[in-house]
C-alpha positions as CSV (number, residue, x, y, z in Angstrom):
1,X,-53.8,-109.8,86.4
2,X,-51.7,-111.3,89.1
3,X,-53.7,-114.5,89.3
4,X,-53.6,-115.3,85.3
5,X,-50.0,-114.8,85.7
6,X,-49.7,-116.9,88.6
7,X,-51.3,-119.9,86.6
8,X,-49.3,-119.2,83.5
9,X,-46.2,-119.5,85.1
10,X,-47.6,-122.8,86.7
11,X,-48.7,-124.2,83.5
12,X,-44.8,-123.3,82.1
13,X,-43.5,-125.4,85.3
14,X,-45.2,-128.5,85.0
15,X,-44.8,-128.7,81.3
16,X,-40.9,-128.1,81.8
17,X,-41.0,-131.2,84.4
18,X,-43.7,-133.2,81.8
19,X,-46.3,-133.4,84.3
20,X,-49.1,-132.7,81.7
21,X,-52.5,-132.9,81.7
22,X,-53.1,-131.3,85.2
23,X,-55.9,-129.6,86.5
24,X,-55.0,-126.0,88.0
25,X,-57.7,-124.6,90.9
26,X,-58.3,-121.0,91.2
27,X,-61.0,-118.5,93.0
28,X,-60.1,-115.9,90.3
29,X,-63.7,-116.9,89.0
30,X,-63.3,-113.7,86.0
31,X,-60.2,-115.5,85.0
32,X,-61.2,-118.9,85.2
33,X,-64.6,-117.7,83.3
34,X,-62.3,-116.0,80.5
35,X,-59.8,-119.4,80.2
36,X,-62.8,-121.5,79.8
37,X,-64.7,-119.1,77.8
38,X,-61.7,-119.8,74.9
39,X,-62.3,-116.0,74.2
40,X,-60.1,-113.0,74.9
41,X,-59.7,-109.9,74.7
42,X,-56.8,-106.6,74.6
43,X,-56.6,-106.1,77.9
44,X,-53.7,-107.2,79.9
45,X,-55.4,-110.1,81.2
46,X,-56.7,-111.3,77.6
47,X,-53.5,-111.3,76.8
48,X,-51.9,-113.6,79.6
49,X,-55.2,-115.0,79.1
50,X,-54.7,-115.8,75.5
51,X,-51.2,-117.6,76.4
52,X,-52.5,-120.0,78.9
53,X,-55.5,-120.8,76.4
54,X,-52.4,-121.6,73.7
């Protein structure tokens, strides 16, 4: 959980300073595996999930 959150609220920073695209790195490899899935689920996760995929 901590880890999707962790890139969400990295996502929200560079878009605030307009540094988009970017590339974000992670060894989360279930969370990576859900974002690039473009499927999500109920849980917690799926959730924050859900918002970085937005």
């Amino acid at each position: 959980m901590a880890e999707a959150v962790v890139i969400l609220r990295g996502i929200i920073f560079v878009e605030k300073l307009g540094l988009i695209p970017v590339v974000i790195d992670s060894d989360a490899l279930c969370v990576v595996q859900m974002i690039n899935s473009g499927k999500h689920n109920n849980t917690d996760v799926g959730l924050v999930v859900r918002d970085i995929q937005d």
